[in-house]
C-alpha positions as CSV (number, residue, x, y, z in Angstrom):
1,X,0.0,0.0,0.0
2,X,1.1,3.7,-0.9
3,X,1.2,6.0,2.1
4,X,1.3,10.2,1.6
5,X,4.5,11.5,0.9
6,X,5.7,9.5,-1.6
7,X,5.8,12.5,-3.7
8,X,8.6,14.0,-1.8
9,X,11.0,10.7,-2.5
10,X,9.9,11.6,-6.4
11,X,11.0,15.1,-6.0
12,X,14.1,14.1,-4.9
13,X,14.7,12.0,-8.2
14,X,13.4,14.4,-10.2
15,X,16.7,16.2,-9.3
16,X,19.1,13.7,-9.7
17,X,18.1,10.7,-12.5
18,X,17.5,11.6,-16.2
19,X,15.6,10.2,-19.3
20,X,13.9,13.4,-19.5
21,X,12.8,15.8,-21.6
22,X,12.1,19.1,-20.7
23,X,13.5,22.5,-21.9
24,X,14.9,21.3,-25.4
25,X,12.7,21.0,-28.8
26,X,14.6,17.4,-29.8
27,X,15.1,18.5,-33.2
28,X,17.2,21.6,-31.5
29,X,20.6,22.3,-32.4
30,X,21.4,24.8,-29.3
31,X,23.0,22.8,-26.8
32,X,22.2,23.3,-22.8
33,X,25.4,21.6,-21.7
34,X,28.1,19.3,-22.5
35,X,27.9,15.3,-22.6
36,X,29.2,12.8,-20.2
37,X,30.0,12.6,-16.5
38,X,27.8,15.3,-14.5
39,X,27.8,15.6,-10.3
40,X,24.1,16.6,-9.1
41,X,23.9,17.7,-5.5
42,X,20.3,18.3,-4.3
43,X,19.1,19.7,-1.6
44,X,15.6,19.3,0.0
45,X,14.5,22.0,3.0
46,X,10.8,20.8,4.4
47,X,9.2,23.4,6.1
48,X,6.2,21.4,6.4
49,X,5.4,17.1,6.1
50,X,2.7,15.2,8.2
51,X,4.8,12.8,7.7
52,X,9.0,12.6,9.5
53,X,11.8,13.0,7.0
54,X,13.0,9.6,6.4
55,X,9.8,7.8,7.8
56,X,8.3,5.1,5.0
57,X,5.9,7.5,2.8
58,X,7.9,10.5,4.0
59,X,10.3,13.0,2.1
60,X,13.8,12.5,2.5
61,X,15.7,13.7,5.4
62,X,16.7,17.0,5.1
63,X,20.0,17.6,3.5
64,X,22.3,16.7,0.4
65,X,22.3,13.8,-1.7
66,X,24.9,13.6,-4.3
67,X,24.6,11.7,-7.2
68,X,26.7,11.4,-10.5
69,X,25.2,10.8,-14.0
70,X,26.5,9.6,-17.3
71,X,24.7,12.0,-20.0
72,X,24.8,11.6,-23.8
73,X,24.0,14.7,-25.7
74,X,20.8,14.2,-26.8
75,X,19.9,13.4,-23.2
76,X,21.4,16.7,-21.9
77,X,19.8,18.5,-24.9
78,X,16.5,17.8,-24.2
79,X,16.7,18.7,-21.2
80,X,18.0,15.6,-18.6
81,X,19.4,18.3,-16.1
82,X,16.3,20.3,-15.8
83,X,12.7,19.6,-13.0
84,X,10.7,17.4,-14.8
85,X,7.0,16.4,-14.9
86,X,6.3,13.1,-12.9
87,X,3.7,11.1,-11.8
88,X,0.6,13.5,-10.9
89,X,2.9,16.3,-11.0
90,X,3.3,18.4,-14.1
91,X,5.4,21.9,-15.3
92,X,2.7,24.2,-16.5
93,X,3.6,28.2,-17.6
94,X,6.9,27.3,-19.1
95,X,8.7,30.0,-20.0
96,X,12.4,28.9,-21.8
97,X,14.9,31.8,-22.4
98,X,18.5,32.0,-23.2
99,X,20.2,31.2,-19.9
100,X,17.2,30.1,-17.8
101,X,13.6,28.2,-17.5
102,X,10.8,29.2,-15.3
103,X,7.6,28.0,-15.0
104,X,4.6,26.5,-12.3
105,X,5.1,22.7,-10.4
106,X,1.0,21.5,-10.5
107,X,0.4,18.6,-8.0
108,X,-3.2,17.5,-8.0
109,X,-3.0,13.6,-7.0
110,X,-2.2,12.3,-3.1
111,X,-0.1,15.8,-3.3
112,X,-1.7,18.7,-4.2
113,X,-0.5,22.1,-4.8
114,X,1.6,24.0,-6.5
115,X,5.6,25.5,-6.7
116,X,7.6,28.2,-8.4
117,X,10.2,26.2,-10.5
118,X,13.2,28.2,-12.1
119,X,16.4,26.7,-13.9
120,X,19.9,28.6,-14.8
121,X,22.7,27.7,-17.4
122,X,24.7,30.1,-16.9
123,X,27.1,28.3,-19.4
124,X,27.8,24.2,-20.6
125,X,29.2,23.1,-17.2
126,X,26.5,24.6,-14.8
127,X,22.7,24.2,-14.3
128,X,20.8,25.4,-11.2
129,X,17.4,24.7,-10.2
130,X,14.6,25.2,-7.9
131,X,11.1,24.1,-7.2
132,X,9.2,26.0,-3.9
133,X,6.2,23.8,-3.4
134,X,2.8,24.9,-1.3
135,X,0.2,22.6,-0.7
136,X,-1.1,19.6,0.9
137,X,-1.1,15.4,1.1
138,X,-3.4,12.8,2.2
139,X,-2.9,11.0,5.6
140,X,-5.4,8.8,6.7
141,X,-8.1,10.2,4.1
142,X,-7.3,14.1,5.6
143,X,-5.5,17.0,4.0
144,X,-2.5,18.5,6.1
145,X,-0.3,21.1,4.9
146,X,2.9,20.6,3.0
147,X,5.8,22.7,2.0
148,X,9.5,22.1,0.7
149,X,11.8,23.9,-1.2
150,X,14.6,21.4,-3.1
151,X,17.5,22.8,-5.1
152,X,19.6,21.4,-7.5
153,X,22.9,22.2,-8.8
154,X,24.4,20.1,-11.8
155,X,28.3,20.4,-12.6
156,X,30.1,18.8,-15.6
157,X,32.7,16.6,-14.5
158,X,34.2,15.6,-18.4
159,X,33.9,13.9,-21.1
160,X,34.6,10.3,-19.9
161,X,32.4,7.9,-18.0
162,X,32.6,4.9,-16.9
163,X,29.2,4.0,-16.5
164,X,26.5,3.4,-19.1
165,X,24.8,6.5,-19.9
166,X,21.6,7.6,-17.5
167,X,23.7,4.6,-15.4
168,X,23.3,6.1,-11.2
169,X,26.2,5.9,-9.3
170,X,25.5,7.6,-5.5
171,X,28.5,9.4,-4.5
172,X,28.4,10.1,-0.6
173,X,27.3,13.0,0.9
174,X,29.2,16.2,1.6
């Protein structure tokens, strides 16, 4: 069985796993960084959770998790480094400009609500993101309030991997 809150452990790999598509047209020739080994540290603040950090159902404990990611280009062009829709979760308002994304995080399953989402690349080897969510989750058939803020920052690490592309390999925390 499912408990609330297992949109927070989602949130978390929205961060830090790929196959996704987001900013990039496919057929785009503009590139939003570089191919190959990439460290993602996120960070997750909750503010509110019904539910303990770290429980079963809950987010994850505050803090950093580190992960490192083999990316082929057309993975990183459309868009594998950017907040992604998932599950009952969806980017809506998107707004892509040279150098950034913005747009509205819509939750409206166990999870509902709504965040202010905003993405930097200031260059090939950089990408910084954001999500502030607002809303609330179901325990035991009930609404309670719910609010996190998770942050992302992706740096390119080079050209080689050593693992198969979208491969995960968790790196310990800082």
């Amino acid at each position: 069985m499912r408990r609330a809150g297992v949109g927070m452990g989602l949130i978390w790999f929205i961060f830090s796993a790929v196959v996704l598509v987001f900013a990039q047209d496919k057929d785009s020739t503009h590139h939003s960084g570089n191919a190959g080994l990439w460290e993602v540290t996120t960070t997750t603040i909750v503010i509110k959770s019904p539910i303990p950090p770290g429980a079963p159902g809950g987010p994850p404990r505050p803090g950093s998790h580190t992960t490192m990611v083999c990316l082929t280009q057309e993975m990183v062009d459309a868009g594998a480094l950017l907040p992604q829709s998932r599950g009952q979760c969806r980017i809506q308002d998107k707004v892509v400009k040279p150098g950034g994304v913005t747009g509205t995080y819509v939750c409206t399953g166990r999870m509902k609500g709504m965040g202010k989402l905003e993405s930097t690349l200031p260059d090939l080897e950089h990408v910084n993101s954001s999500i502030h969510f607002e809303g609330t989750t179901e325990v035991n058939a009930q609404s309670r309030p719910l609010e996190w803020t998770t942050t992302s920052t992706s740096v390119f690490k080079g050209s080689q991997c050593t693992q198969t592309p979208a491969g995960l390999a968790p790196k310990p925390s800082k």
